[in-house]
C-alpha positions as CSV (number, residue, x, y, z in Angstrom):
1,X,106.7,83.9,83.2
2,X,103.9,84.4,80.3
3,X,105.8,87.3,79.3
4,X,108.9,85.7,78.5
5,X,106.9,82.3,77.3
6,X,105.1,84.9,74.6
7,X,108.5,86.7,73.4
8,X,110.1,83.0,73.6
9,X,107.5,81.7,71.0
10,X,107.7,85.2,69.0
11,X,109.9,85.8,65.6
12,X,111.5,88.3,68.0
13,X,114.2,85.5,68.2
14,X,115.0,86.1,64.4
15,X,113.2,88.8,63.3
16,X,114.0,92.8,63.7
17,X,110.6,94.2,63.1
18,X,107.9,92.0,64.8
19,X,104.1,92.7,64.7
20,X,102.0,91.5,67.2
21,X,98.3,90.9,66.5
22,X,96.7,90.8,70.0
23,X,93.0,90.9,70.1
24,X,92.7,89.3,73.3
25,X,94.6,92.8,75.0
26,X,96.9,90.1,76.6
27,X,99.0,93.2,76.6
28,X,96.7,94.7,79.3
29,X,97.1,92.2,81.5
30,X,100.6,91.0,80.8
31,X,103.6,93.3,81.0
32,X,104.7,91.7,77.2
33,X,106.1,95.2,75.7
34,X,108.6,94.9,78.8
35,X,109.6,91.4,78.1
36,X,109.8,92.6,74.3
37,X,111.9,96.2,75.4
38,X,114.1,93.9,77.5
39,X,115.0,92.0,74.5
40,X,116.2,94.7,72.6
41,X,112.8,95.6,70.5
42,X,110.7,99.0,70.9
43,X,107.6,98.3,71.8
44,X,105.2,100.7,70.4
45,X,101.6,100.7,69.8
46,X,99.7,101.1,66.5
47,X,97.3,103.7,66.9
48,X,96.9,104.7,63.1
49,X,98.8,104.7,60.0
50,X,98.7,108.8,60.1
51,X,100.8,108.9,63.5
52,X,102.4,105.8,62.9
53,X,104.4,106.6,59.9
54,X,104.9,110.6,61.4
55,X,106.3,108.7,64.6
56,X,107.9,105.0,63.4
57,X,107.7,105.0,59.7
58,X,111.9,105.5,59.9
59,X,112.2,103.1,62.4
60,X,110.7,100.1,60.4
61,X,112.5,101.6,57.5
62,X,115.7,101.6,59.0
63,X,118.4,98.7,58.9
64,X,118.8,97.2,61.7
65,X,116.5,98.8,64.0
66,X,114.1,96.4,66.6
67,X,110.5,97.3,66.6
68,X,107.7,95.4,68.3
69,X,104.7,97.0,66.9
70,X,101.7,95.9,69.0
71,X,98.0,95.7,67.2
72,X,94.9,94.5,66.1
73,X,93.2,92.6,63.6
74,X,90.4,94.9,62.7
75,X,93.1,97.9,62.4
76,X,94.1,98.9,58.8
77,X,98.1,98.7,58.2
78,X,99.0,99.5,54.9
79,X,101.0,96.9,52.9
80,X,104.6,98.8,52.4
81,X,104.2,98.4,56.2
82,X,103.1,94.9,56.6
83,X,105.9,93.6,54.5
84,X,108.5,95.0,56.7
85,X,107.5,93.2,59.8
86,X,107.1,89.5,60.8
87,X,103.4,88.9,62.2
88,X,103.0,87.0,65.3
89,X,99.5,86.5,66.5
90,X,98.8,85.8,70.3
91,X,95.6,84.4,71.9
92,X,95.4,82.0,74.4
93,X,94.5,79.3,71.9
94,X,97.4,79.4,69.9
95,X,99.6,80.1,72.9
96,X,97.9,76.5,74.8
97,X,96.1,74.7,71.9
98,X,95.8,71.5,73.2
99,X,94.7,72.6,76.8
100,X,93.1,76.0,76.3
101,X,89.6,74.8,77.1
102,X,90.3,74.1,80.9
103,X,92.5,77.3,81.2
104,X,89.6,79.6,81.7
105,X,89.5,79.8,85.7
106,X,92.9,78.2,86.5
107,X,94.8,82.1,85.4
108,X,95.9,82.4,89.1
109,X,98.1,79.0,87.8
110,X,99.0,80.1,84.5
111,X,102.9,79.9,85.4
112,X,102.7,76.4,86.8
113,X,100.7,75.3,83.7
114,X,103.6,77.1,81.6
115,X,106.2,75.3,83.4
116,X,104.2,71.9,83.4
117,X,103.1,72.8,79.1
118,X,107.0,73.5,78.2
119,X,108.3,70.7,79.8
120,X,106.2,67.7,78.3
121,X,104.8,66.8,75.1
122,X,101.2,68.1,74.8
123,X,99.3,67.5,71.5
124,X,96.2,66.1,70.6
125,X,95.0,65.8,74.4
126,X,91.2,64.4,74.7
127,X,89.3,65.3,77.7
128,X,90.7,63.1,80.1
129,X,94.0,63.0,78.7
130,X,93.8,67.2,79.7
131,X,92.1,66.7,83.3
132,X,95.4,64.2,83.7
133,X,97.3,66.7,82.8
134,X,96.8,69.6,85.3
135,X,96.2,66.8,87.9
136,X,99.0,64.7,86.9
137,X,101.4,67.6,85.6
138,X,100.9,71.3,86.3
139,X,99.7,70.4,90.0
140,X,102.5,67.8,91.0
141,X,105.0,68.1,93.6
142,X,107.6,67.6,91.1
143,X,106.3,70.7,88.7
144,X,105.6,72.8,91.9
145,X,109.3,72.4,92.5
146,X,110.7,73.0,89.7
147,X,108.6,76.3,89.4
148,X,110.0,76.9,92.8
149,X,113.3,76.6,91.7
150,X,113.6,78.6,88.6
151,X,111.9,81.8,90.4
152,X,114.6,81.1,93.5
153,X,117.8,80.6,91.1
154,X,116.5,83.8,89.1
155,X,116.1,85.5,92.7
156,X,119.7,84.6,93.7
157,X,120.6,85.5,89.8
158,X,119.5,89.4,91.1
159,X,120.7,89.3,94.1
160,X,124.5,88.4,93.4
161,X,124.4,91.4,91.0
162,X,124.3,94.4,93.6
163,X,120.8,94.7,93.3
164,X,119.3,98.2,93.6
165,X,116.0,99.8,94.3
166,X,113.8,98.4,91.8
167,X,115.7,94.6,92.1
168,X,114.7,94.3,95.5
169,X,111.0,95.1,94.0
170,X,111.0,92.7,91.6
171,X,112.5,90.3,94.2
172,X,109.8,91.0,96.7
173,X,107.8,90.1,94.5
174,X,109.3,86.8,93.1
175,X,109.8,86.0,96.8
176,X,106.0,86.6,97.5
177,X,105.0,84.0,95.1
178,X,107.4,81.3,96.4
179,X,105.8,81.9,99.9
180,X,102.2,81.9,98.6
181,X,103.0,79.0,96.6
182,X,104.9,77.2,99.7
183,X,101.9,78.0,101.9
184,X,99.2,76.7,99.4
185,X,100.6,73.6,98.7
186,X,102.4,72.7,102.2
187,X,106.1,72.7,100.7
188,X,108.9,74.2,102.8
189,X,111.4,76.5,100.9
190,X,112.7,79.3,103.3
191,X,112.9,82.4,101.9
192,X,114.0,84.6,104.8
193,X,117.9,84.4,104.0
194,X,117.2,87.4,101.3
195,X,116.8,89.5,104.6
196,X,119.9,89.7,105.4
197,X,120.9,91.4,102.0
198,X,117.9,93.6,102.0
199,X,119.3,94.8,105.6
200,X,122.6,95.6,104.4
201,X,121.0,97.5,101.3
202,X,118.3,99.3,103.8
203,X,121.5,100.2,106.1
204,X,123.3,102.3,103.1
205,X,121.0,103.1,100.9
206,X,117.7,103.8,101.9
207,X,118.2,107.4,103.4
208,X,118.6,108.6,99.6
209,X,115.2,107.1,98.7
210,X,113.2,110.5,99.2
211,X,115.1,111.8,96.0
212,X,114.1,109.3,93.8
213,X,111.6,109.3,90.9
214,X,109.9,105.9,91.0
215,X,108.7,105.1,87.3
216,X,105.4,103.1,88.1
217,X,104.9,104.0,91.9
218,X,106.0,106.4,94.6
219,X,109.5,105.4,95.7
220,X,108.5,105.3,99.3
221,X,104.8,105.3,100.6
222,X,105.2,109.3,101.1
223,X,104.8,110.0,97.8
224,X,101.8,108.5,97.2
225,X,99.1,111.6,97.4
226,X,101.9,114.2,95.2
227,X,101.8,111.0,92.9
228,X,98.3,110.6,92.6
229,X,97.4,114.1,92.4
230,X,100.0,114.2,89.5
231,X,98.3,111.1,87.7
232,X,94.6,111.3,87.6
233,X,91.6,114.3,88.1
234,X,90.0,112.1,90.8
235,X,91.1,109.2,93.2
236,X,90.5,107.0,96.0
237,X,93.9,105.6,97.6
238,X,92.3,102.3,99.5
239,X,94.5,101.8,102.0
240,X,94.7,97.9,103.2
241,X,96.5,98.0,107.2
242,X,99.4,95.7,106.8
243,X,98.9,94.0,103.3
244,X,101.9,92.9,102.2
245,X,103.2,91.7,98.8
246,X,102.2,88.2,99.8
247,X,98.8,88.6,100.9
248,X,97.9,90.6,97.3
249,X,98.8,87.5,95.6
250,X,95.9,85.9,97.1
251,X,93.8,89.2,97.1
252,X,94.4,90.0,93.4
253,X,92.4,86.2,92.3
254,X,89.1,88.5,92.6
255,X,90.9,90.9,90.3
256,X,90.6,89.2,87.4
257,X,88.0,90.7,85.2
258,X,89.5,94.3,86.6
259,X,92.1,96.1,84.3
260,X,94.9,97.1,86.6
261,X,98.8,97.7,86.8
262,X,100.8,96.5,89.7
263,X,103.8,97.9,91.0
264,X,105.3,98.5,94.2
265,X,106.5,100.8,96.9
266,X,108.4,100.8,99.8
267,X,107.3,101.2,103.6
268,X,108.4,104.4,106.1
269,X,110.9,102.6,108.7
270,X,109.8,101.8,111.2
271,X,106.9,99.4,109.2
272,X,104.4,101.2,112.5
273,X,100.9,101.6,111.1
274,X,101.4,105.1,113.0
275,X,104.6,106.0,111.6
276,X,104.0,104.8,108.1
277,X,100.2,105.3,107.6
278,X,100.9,108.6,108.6
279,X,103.4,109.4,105.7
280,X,101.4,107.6,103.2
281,X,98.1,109.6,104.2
282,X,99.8,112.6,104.6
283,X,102.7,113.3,102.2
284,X,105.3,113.9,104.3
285,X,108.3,111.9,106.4
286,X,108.4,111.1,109.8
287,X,110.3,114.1,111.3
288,X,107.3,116.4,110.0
289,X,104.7,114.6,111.3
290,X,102.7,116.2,114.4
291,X,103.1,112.9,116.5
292,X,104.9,109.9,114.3
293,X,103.8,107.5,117.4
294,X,99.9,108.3,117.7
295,X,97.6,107.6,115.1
296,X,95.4,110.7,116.6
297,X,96.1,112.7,113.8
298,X,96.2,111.1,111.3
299,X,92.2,112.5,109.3
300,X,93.8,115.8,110.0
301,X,97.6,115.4,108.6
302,X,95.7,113.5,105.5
303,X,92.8,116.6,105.3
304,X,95.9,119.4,105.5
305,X,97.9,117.7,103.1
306,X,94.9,117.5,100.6
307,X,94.2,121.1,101.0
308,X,98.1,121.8,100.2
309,X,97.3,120.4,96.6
310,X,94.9,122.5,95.6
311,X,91.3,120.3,97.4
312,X,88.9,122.3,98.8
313,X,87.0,121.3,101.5
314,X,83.9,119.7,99.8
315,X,86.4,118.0,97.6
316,X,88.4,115.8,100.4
317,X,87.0,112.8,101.5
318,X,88.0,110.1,104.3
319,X,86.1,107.0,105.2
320,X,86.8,103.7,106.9
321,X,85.2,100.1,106.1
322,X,84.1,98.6,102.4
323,X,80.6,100.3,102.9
324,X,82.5,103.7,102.3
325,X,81.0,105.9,100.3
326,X,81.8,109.7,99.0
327,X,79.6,112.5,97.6
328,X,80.4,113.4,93.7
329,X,82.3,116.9,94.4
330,X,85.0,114.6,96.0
331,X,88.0,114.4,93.9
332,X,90.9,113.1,96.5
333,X,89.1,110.7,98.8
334,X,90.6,107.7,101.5
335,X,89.5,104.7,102.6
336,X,91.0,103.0,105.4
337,X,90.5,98.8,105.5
338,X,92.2,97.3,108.6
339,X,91.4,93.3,107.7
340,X,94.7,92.5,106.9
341,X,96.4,93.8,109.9
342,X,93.7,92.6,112.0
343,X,94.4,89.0,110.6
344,X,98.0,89.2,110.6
345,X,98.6,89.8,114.1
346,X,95.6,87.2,115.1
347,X,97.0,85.1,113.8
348,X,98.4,82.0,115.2
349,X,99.1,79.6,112.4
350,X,101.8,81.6,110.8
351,X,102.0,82.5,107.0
352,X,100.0,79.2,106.3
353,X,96.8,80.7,108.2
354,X,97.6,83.9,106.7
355,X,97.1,82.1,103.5
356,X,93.5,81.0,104.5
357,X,92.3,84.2,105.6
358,X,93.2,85.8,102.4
359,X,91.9,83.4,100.7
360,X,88.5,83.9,102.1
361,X,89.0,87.7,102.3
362,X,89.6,87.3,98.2
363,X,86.4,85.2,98.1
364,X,84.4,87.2,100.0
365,X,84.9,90.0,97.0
366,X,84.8,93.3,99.5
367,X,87.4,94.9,98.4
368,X,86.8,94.0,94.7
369,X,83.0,95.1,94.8
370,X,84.1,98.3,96.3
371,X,86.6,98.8,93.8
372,X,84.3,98.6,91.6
373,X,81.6,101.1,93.2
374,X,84.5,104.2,93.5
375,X,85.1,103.0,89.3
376,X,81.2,103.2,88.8
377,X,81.2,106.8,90.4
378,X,84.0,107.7,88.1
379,X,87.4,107.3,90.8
380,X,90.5,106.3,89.6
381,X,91.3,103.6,92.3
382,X,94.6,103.3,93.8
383,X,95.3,100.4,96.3
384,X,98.4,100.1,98.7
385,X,99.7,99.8,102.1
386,X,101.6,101.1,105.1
387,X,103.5,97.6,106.1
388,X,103.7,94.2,105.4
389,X,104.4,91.5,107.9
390,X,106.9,88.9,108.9
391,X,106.8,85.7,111.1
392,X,108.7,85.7,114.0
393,X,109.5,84.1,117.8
394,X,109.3,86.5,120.7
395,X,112.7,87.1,122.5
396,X,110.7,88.7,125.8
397,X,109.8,92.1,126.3
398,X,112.1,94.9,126.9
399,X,110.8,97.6,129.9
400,X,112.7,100.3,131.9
401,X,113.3,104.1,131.6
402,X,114.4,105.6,128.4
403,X,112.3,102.7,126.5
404,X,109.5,104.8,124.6
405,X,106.7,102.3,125.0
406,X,103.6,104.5,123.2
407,X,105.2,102.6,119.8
408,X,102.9,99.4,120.0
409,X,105.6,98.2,118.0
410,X,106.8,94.4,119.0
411,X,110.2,95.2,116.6
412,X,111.5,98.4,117.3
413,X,112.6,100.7,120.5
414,X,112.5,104.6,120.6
415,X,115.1,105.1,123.0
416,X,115.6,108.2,125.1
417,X,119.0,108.4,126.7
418,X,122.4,106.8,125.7
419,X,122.6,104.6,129.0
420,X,120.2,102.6,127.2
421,X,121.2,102.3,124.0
422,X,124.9,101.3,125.1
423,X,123.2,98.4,127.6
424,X,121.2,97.0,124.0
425,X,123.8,97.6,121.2
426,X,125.7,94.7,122.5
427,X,122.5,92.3,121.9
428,X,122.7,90.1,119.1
429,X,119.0,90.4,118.2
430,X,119.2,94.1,117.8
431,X,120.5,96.6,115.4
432,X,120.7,100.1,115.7
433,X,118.6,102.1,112.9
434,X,120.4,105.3,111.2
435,X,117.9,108.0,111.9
436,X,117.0,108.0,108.0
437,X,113.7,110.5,108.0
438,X,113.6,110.2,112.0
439,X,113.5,112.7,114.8
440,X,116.8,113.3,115.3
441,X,116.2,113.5,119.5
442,X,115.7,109.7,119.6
443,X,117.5,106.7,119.1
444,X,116.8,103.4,117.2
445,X,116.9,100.2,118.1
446,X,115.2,97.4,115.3
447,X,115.1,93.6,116.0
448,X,116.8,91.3,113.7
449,X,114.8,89.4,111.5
450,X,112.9,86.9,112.6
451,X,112.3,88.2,116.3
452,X,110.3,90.5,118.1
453,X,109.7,91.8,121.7
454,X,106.6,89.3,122.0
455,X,106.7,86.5,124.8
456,X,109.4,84.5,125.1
457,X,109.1,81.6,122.3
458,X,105.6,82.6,121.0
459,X,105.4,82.3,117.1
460,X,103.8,86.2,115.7
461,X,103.3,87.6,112.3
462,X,104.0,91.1,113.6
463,X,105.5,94.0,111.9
464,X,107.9,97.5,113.0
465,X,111.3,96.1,111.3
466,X,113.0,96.2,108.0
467,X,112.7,92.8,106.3
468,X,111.6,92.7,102.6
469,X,108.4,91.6,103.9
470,X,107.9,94.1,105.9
471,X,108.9,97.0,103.7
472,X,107.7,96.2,100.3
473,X,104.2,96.7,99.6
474,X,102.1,96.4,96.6
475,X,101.1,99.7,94.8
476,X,98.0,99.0,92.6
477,X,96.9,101.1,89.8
478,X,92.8,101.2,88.4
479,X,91.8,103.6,85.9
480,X,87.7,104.5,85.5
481,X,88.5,105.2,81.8
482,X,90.1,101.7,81.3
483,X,87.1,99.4,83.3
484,X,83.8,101.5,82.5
485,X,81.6,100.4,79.9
């Protein structure tokens, strides 16, 4: 929402060629060249007038032609070019003048205080006219609403439109911070009706997903190592157990003083930590793994897939726990963190519970500080997942031959014979799963959302199906070169 609050207060509205004078590097933490691309301006970055007029110089000559051209005050732009384009300036004083003092800490709100700040008249605020304002304003019912609202209405705005892979993405993710919000503040929108879309979209489309070239992240979790290898000299993928899109919402409020992009991927189906940690370690789908039902293998599939790139031995590193730690001839290294799936499936106060844990797992700065250790020693730091989660009420457990129980999974069946499947495909609470990336030898069977195989009636966060939560997971980028010195 800062994005578009930036571009909204921006000559971009009536002006072609727009300079933007950012010495707070909003930019690095605010995806404002896409808001600006979106509305029909380049956005390009002023490096120096020597490449800039080689590479732009007939673009901001040119009739017509939109250019956001993103720098600095202390950079030296030649006049012919400064006349051409409008100057914006953005800082968080200009963008909040009357409130920017208390803003500092409160950037995990910043789109309830936007949504609060363009909806009332805020000048000339004293002290306690500004405290009255968050309490009496940005951290209302009515403004916690209304913010609820406008990311739901633009969510069903995506979703009546066909929406393809990246939509669901950026829906994910819209739908993540309508939960977290929901959770924090004890309001009740339910978001689970998008899962019914997301099914039909998983059902046709997701079997072509292997093909695709995802611009920010892997397209599914098994590209991951190809992409990193492809994207920086050395790595660390942290791997977080079962963090979904929700739960780094309230991870990321330790990020803050970190320089990082966030993107997204999606899951292996079934969303089994053995299925789909496997792929992610490893590279490859499910029908290639060694044993897609046991984790047993998993070091060694990650280890041979290493060595496939080009890693030597002394070069390949794989740790559990934050205290992980790898010598300096390591360039491709994994840590495995099992907290949130831990939690998750502890858990016995449903998303709102979830919502405490992760609060105190952001608090307790683990994963930050460790973060922060791999940048030290000079890692690019990649942070993802192999599931999400979803809440659901146990529909009783299904047993008897031709039921392939080694799973664990509470949301899916492996079956072995057609007798079986023919008895289940009549059940309303079950679906049968095209064999997208499968063995072929097996059968599917996934519950429908918002049940599992768990006791009859008992509430679960659990995970094995194909809901949005489940699926889409956060892909987190951290240079070295961007957070050292």
């Amino acid at each position: 929402m800062i994005e578009k609050y930036i571009v909204d207060e921006s000559p971009a509205t009536y002006a072609d060629k727009v300079l933007v004078v950012d010495d707070e590097k909003l930019r690095e933490k605010y995806n404002i060249a896409d808001e600006f691309e979106q509305r029909g301006h380049k956005a390009v970055e002023y490096k120096n007038d020597l490449e800039f007029r080689v590479e732009h110089e007939s673009e901001i000559k040119a009739e017509g032609n939109k250019i956001a051209v993103f720098a600095e005050s202390n950079q030296y732009i030649p006049y012919d070019l400064l006349r051409r384009m409008t100057s914006y300036q953005i800082s968080m004083s200009k963008l909040f003048p009357s409130i920017y003092g208390e803003i500092p800490g409160r950037e995990r709100d910043l789109n309830l205080i936007i949504n609060a700040y363009t909806s009332s008249f805020v000048k000339n605020l004293n002290d306690k006219e500004v405290q009255e304002f968050f309490d009496n304003k940005v951290y209302s019912e009515e403004n916690i609403k209304a913010y609820i609202d406008h990311l739901w209405s633009e969510i069903q705005r995506v979703v009546s439109d066909n929406p393809d892979y990246e939509d669901w993405l950026y829906i994910a993710d819209q739908k993540a911070e309508i939960d977290v919000l929901c959770s924090r503040f004890g309001l009740g929108k339910d978001t689970s009706e998008l899962n019914e879309q997301f099914k039909e979209y998983i059902l046709k489309e997701y079997g072509k997903l292997s093909s695709k070239i995802g611009k920010n992240a892997p397209t599914l979790v098994s590209g991951t190592l190809e992409y990193m290898h492809e994207n920086s000299e050395r790595f660390v993928l942290v791997v977080m157990d079962g963090m979904s899109e929700f739960d780094w919402n309230i991870i990321s409020e330790s990020f803050t003083d970190l320089k990082y992009q966030k993107a997204s991927t999606m899951a292996m189906i079934p969303t089994t930590t053995s299925v789909s940690r496997q792929c992610l370690l490893s590279g490859k789908l499910p029908s290639q793994l060694i044993d897609p039902w046991k984790q047993a293998n998993e070091k060694k599939e990650f280890v041979e897939a290493a060595r496939n790139l080009g890693y030597t031995e002394t070069e390949i590193g794989y740790e559990r726990g934050y205290d992980a730690e790898f010598s300096s001839f390591v360039k491709c290294g994994a840590v495995i963190i099992l907290d949130c799936d831990e939690m998750l499936h502890a858990q016995k106060q449903g998303k709102k519970g979830m919502y405490q844990d992760m609060k105190l797992l952001s608090e307790s700065k683990k994963l930050v500080n460790l973060v922060r250790r791999m940048l030290k020693a000079g890692f690019d730091i990649y942070i993802s997942a192999d599931h999400g989660d979803t809440a659901c009420t146990g529909i009783g457990k299904i047993t008897g031959a031709g039921v392939e129980l080694e799973t664990k999974s509470k949301r899916m069946l492996v079956l072995k014979d057609f007798a079986v499947k023919d008895s289940l495909k009549g059940k309303d609470n079950l679906i049968e799963y095209p064999k997208y990336y499968l063995p072929k030898e097996f059968d599917y069977m996934i519950c429908e959302t918002g049940v599992s195989f768990d006791t009859k009636g008992e509430k679960v966060l659990t995970h094995g199906g194909i809901t949005l939560d489940e699926v889409v997971v956060p892909f987190i980028k951290i240079k070295a070169v961007e957070n050292n010195g």
